[in-house]
KEZA-550146 format. One line per 2 residues: for each residue x, y, z of N, C-alpha, C. Coordinates in Angstrom, 2 decimals. Layout:
X Y Z X Y Z X Y Z | ... .
This chain:
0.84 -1.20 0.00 0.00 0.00 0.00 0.87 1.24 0.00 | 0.45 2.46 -0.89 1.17 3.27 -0.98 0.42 4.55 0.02 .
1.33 5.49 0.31 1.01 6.31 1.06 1.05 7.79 0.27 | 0.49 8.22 -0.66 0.88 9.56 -1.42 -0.98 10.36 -1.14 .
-1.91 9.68 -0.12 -3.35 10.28 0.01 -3.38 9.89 1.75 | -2.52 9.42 2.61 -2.65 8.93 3.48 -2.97 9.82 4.53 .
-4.27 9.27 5.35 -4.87 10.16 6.39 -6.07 11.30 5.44 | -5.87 10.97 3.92 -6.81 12.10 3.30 -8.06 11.09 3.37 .
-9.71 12.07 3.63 -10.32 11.79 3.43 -11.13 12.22 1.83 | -11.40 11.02 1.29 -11.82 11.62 -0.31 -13.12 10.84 -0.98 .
-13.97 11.92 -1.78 -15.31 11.37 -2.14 -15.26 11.13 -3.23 | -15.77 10.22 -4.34 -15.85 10.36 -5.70 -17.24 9.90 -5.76 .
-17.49 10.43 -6.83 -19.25 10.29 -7.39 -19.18 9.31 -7.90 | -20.68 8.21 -8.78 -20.28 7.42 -9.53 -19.39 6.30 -9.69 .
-19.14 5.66 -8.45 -17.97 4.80 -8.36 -18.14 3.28 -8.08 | -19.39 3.11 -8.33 -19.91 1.92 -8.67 -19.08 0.93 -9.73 .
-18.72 1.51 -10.42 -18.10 0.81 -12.13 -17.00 1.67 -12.04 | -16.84 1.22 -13.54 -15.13 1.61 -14.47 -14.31 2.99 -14.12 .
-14.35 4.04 -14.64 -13.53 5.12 -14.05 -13.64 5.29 -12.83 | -14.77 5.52 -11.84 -14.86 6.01 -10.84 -14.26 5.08 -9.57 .
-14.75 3.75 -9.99 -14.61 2.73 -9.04 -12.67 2.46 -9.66 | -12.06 2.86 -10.34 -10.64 2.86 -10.16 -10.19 3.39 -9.90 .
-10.81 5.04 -9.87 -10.11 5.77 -8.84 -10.11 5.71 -7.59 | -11.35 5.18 -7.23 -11.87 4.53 -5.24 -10.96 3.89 -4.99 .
-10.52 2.52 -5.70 -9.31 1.60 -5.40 -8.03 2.50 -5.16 | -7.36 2.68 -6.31 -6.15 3.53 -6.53 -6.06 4.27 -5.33 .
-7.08 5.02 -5.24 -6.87 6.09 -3.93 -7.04 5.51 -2.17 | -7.70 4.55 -1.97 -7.47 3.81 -1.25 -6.24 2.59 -1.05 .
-5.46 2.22 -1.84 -4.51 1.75 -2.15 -3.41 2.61 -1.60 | -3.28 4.05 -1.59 -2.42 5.19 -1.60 -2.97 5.68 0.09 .
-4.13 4.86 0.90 -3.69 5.29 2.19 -5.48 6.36 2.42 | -6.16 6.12 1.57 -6.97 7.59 1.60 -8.38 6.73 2.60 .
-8.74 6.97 3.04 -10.39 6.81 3.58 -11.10 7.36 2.37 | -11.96 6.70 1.34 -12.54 7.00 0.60 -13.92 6.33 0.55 .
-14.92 7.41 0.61 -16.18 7.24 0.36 -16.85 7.43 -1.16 | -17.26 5.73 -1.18 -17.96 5.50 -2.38 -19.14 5.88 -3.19 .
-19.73 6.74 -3.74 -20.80 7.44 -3.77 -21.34 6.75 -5.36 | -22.42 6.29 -5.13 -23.51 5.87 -6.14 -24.88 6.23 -5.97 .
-25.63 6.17 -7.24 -27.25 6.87 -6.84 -27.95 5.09 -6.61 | -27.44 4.29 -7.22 -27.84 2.81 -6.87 -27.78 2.02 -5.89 .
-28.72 2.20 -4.92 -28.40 1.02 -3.88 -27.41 -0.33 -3.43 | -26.76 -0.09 -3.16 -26.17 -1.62 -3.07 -25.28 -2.05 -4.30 .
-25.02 -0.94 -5.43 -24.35 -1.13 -6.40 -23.13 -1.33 -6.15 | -22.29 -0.58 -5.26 -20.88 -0.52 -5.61 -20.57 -1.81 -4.43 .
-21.34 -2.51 -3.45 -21.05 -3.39 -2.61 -19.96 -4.70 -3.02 | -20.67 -5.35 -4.23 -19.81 -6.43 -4.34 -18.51 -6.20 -4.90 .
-17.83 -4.58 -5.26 -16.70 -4.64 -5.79 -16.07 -4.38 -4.65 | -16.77 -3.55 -3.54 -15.94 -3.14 -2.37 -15.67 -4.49 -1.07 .
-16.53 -5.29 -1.23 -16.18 -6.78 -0.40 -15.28 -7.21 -0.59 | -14.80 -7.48 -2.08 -13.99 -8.36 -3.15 -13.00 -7.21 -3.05 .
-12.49 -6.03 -2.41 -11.34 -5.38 -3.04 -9.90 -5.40 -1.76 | -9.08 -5.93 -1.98 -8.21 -5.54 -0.92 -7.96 -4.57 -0.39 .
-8.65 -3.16 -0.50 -8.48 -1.91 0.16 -9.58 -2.27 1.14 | -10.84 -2.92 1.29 -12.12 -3.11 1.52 -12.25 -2.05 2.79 .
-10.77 -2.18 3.39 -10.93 -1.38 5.02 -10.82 0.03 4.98 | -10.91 0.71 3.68 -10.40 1.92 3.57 -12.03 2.79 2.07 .
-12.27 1.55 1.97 -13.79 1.84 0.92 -15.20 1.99 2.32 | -15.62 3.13 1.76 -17.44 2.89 2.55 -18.08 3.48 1.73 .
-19.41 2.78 1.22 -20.13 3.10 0.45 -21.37 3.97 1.00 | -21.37 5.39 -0.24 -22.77 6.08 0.39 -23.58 6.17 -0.86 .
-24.75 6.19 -0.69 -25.75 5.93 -1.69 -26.72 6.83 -1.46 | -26.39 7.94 -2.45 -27.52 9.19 -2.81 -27.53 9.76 -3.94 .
-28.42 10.39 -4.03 -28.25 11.28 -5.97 -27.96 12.77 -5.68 | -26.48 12.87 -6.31 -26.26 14.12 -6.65 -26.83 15.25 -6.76 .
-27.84 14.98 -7.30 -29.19 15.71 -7.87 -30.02 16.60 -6.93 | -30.00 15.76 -5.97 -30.99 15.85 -5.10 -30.44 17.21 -3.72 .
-30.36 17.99 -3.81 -29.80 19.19 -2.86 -29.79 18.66 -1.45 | -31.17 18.22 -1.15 -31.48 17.60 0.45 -30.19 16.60 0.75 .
-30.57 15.38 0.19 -29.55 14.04 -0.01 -28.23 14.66 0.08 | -27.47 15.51 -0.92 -25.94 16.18 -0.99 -25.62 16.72 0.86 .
-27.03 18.03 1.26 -26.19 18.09 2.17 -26.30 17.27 3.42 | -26.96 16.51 3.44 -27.36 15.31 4.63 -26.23 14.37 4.54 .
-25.90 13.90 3.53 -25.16 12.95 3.26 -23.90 13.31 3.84 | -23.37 14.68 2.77 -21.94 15.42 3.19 -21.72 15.75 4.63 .
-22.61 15.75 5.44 -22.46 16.29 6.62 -22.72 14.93 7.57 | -23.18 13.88 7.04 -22.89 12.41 7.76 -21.26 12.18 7.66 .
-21.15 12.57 6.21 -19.16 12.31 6.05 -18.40 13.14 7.00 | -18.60 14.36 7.25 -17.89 15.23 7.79 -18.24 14.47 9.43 .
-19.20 14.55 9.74 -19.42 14.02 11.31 -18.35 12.79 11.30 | -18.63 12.09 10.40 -18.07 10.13 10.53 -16.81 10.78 10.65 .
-16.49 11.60 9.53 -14.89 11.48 9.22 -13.58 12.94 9.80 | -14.33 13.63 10.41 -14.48 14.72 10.97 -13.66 16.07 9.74 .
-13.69 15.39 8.67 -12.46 16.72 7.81 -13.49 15.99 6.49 | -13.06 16.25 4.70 -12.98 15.80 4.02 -12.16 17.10 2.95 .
-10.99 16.06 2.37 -9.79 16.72 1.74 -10.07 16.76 0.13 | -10.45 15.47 0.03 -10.85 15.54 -1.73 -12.12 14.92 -2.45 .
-12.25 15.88 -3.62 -13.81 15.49 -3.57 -13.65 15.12 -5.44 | -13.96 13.98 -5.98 -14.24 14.11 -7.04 -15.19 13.99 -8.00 .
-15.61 14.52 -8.80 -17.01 14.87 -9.61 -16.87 13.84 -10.85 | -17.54 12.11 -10.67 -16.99 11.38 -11.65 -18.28 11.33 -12.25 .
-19.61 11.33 -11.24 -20.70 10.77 -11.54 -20.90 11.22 -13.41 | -21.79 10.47 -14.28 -22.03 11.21 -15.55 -22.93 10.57 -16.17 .
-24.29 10.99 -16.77 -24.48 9.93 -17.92 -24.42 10.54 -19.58 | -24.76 9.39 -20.13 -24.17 9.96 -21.75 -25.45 9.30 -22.84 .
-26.15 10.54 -23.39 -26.69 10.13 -24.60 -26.02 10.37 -25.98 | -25.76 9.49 -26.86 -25.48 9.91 -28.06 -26.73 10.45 -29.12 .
-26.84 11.58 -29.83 -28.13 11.95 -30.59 -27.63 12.82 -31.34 | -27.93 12.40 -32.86 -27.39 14.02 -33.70 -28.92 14.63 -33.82 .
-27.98 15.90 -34.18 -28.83 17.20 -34.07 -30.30 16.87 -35.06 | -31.37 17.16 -34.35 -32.59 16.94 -35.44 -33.55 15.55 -34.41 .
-32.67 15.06 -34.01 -33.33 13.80 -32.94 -33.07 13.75 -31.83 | -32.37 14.98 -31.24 -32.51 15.16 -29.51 -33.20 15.13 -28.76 .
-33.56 14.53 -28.03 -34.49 13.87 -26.82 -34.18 15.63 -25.65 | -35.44 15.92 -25.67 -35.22 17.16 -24.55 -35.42 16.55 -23.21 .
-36.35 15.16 -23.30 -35.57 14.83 -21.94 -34.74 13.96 -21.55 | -33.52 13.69 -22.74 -32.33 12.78 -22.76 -31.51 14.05 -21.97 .
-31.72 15.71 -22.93 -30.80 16.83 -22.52 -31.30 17.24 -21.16 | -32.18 17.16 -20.55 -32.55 17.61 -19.57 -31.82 16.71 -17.95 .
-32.01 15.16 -18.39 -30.78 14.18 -17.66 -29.57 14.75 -17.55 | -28.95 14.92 -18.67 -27.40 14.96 -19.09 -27.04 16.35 -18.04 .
-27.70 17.17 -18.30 -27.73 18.88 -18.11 -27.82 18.64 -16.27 | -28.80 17.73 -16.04 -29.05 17.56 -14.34 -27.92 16.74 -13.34 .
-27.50 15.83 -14.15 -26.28 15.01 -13.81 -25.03 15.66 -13.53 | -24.75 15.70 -15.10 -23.24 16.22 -15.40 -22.95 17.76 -14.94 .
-24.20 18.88 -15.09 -23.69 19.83 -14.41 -24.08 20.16 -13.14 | -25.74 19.91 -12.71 -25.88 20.59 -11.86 -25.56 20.12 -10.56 .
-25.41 18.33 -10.66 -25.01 17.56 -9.79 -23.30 18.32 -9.38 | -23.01 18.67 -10.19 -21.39 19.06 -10.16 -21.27 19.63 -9.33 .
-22.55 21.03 -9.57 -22.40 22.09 -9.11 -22.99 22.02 -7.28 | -24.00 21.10 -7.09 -24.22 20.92 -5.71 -23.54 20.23 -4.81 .
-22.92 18.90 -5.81 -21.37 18.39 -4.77 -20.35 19.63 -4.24 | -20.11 20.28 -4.98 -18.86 21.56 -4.61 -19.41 22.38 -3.94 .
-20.75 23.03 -4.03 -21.26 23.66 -3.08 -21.35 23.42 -1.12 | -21.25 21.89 -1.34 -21.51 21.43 -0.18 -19.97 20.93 0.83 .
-19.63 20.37 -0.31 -18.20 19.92 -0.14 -16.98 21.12 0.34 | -17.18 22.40 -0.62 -16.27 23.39 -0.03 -16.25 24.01 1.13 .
-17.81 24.29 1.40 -17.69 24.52 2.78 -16.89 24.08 3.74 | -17.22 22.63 3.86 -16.53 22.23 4.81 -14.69 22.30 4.51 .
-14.66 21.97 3.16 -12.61 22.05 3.06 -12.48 23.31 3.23 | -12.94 24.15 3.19 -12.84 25.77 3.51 -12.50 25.86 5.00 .
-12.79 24.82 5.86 -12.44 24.85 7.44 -11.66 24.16 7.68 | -10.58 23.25 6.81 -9.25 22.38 6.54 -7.94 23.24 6.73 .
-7.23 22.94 7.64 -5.94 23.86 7.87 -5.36 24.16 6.16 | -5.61 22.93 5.60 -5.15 22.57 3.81 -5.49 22.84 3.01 .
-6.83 22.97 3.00 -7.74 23.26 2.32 -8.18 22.11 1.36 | -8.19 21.61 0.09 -8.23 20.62 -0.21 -8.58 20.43 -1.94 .
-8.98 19.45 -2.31 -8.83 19.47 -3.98 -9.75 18.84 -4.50 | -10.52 19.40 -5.73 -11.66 19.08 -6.33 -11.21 18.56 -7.60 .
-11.73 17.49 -8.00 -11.30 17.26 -9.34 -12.71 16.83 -10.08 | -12.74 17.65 -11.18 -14.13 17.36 -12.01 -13.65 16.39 -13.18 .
-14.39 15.35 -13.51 -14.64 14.80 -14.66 -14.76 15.20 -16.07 | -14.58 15.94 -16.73 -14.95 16.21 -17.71 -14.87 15.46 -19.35 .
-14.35 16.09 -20.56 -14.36 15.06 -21.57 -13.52 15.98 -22.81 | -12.68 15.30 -23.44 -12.87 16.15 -24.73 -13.18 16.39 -25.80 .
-14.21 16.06 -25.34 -15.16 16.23 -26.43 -15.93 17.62 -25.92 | -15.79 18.01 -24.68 -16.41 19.33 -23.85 -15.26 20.46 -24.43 .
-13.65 19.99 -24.66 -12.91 20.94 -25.75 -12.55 21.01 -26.92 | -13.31 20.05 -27.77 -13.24 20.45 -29.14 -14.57 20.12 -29.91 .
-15.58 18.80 -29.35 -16.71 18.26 -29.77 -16.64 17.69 -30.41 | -17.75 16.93 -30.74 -17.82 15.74 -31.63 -19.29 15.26 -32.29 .
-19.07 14.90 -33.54 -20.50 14.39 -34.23 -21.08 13.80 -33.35 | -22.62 14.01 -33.42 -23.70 12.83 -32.80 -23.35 13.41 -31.03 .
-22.82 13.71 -30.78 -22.72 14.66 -29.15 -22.70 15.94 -28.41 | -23.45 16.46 -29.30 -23.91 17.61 -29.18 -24.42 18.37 -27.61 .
-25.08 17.54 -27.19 -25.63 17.99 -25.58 -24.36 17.35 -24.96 | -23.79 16.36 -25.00 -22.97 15.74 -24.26 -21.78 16.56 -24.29 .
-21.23 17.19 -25.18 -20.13 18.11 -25.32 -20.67 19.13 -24.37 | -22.03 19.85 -24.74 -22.05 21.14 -24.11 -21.83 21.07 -22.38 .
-22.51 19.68 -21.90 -22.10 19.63 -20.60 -21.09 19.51 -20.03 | -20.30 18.75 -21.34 -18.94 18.61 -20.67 -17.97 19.79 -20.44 .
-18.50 20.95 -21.74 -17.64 22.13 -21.66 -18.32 22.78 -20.28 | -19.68 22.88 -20.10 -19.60 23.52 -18.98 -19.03 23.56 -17.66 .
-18.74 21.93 -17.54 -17.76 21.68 -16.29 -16.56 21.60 -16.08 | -16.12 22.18 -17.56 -14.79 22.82 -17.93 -15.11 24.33 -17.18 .
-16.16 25.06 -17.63 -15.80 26.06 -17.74 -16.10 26.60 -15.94 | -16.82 25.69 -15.69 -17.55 26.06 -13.89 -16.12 25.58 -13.01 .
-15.48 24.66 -13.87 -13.74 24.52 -13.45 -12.92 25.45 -12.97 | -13.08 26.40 -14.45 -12.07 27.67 -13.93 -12.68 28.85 -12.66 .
-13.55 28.91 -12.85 -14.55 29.83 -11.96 -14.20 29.50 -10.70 | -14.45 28.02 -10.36 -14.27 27.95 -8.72 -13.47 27.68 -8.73 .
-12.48 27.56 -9.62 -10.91 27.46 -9.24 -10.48 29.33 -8.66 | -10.95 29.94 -9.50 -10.81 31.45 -8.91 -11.36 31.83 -7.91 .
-12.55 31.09 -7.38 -13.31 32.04 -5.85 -12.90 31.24 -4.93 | -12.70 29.77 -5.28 -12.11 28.95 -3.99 -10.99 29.11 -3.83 .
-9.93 28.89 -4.68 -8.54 28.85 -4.22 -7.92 30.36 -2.82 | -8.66 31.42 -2.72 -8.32 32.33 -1.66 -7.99 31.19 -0.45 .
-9.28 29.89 -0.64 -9.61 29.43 0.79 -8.90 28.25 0.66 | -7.88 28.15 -0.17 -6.97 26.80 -0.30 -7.35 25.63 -0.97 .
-8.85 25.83 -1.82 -9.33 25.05 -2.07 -9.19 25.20 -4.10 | -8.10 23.81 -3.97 -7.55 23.89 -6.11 -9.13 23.23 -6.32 .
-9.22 23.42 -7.41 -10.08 23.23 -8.58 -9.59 22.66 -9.85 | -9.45 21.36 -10.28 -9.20 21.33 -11.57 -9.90 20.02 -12.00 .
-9.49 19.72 -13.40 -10.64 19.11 -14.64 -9.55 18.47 -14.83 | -9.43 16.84 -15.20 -9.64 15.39 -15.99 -10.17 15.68 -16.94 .
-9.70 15.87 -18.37 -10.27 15.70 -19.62 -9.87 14.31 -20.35 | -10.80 12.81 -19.96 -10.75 11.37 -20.90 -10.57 11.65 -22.28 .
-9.87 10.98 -22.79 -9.87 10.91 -24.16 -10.82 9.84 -24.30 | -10.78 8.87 -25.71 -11.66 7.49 -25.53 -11.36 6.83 -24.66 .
-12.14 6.22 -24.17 -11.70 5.26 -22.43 -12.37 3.73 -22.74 | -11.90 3.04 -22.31 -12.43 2.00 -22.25 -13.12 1.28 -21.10 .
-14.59 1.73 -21.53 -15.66 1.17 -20.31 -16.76 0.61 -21.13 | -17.68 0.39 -20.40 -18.98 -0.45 -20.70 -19.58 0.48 -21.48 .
-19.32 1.52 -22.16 -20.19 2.57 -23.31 -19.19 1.90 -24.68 | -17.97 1.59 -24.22 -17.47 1.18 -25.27 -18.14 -0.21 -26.38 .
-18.98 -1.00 -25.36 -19.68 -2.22 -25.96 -20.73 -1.93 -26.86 | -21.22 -0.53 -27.09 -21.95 -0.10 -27.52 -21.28 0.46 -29.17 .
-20.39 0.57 -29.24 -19.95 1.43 -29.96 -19.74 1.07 -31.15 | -19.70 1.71 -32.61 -19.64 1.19 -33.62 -18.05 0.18 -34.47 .
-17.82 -0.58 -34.43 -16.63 -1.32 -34.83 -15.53 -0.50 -35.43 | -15.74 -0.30 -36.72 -15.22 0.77 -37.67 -14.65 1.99 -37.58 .
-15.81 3.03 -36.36 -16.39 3.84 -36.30 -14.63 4.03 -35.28 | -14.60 2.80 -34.50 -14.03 2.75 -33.30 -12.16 2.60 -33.50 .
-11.85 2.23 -34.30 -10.92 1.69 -35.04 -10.56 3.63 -35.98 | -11.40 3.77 -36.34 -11.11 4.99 -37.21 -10.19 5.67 -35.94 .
-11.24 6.22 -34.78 -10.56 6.89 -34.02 -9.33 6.98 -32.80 | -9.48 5.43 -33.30 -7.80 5.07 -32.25 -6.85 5.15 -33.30 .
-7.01 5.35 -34.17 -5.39 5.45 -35.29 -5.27 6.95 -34.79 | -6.54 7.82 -34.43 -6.04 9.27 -34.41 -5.41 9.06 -33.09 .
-5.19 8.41 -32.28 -4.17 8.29 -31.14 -3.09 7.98 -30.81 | -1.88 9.09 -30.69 -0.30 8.89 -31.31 0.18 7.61 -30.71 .
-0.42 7.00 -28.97 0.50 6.19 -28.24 -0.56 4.90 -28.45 | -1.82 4.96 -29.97 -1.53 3.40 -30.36 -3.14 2.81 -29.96 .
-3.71 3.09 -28.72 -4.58 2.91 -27.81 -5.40 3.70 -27.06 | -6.68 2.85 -26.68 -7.64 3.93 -25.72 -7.01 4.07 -24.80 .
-7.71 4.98 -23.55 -7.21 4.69 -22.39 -8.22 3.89 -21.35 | -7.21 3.21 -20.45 -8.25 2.20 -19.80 -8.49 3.38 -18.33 .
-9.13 2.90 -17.27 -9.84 3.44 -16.48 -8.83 3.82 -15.79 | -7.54 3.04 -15.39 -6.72 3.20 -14.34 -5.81 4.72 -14.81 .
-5.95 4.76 -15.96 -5.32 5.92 -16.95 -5.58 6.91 -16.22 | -6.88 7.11 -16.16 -8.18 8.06 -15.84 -7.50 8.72 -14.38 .
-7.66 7.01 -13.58 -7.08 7.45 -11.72 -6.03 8.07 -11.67 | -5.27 7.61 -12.73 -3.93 8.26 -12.23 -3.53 9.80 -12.31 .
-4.44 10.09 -13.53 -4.16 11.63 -13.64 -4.64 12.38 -11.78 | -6.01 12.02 -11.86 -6.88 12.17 -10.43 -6.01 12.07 -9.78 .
-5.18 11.19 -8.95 -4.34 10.70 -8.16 -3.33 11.86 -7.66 | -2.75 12.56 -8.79 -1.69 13.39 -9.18 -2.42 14.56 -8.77 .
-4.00 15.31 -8.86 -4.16 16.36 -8.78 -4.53 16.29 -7.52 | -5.13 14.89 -6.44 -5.29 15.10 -5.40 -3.85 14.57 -4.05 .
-3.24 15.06 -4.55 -2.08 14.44 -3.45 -1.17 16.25 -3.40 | -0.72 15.97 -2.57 -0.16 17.20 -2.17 1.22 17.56 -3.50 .
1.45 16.92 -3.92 2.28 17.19 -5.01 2.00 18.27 -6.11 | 0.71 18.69 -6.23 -0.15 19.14 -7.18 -0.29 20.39 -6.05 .
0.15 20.63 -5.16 -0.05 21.77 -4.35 -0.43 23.07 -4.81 | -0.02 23.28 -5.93 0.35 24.63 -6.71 -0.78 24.75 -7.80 .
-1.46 24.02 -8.19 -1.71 23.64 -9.57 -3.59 23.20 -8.93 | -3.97 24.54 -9.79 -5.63 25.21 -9.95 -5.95 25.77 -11.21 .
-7.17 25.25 -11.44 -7.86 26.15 -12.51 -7.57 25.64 -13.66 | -6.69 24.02 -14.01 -6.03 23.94 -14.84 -7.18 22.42 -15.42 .
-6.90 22.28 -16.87 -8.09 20.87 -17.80 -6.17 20.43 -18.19 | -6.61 18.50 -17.19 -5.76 18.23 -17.96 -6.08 17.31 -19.03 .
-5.49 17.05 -19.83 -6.26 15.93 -21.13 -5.45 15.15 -21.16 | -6.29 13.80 -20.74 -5.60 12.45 -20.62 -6.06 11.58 -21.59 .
-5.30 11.49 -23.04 -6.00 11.28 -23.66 -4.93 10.77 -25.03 | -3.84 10.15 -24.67 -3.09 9.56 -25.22 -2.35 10.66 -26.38 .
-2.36 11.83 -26.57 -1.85 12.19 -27.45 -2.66 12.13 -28.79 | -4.04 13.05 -28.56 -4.90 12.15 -29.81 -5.00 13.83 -30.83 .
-4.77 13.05 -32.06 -4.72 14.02 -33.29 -6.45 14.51 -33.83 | -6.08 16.27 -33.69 -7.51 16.42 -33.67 -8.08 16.33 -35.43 .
């Protein structure tokens, strides 16, 4: 077990499955008390039984969404855990739709999830790192497809840019209070959206990737890893793109 989060307490959204649930490991692996956050009951249980961190995973189960749930929940963490240092914004869902067949209430999900959920985790969460001798570190999820876009993802880009752009913002009003702000930009990743995906379609766009390959989930943690450990001390306000070197 490594020690580069040790004694940190840290939240990630969404960590039921693939990105999120490798950053839960990873960061528990590194020493962290990390709380597992899913809107699914009982979802993230059988990975956290089965994981050799198991003593350092606790699962909380609420929806982002929900303002009540965020601050009830956050303030069960803060009681249990008496601090919380890092918070990350993984939760997301994803419709694909080109323009002309958008579901307004596919965009209305996407828009409730990906941003506003964003925006009520950090609301709730800073407070309290705002009373951290350290202050502490937010890392949002984002995509890049939120910085350059892409066919057929039209709503899905726009959310993603917004939590680019709500990135820099509270990277500017929080950091007075010690509290960095920064953005994870995935390139293609390889998760369970990938089973979905067109063969061809899929193949076209990994040649545009200089180092060969998608990136797998652990890719994902590691950037995370780096912005929440004290090493990254300095470093706010900043989208990094993890994303193999991909030709736009």
């Amino acid at each position: 077990m490594g020690s580069l989060l040790k004694n940190k307490v840290c939240i990630i959204t969404g960590a039921a499955r693939g990105i999120g649930m490798e950053i839960a490991e990873l960061f528990a692996s590194e020493g962290a008390s990390v709380v597992v956050n899913d809107v699914r009951e009982g979802s993230a249980d059988k990975w956290v039984n089965e994981s050799q961190y198991q003593k350092n995973l606790y699962p909380f189960y609420f929806d982002i969404t929900d303002p009540h749930a965020v601050r009830c929940n956050i303030m069960y963490v803060k009681k249990q855990f008496g601090k919380i240092d890092v918070l990350v914004n993984n939760a997301g869902i994803e419709f694909n739709e080109l323009i002309g067949m958008i579901s307004h209430e596919n965009m209305e999900k996407m828009f409730k999830v990906n941003v506003f959920g964003v925006i009520e985790m950090i609301q709730a969460v800073s407070r309290i790192m705002s009373k951290n001798e350290n202050g502490g570190s937010i890392i949002n999820i984002s995509s890049m497809v939120g910085l350059r876009g892409n066919a057929g993802q039209l709503v899905y880009s726009a959310t993603k840019g917004a939590v680019i752009a709500l990135t820099k913002s509270a990277a500017k009003e929080l950091s007075p209070k010690g509290i960095r702000v920064n953005s994870i930009a995935p390139g293609l990743t390889q998760t369970q959206m990938m089973e979905q995906a067109d063969t061809e379609k899929l193949k076209a766009r990994i040649n545009n990737i200089c180092m060969g390959r998608i990136a797998q989930p652990r890719d994902i943690a590691g950037g995370c890893l780096l912005l929440a450990s004290d090493y990254a001390g300095y470093i706010s306000g900043q989208v990094i793109a993890v994303d193999g070197c991909t030709i736009i």
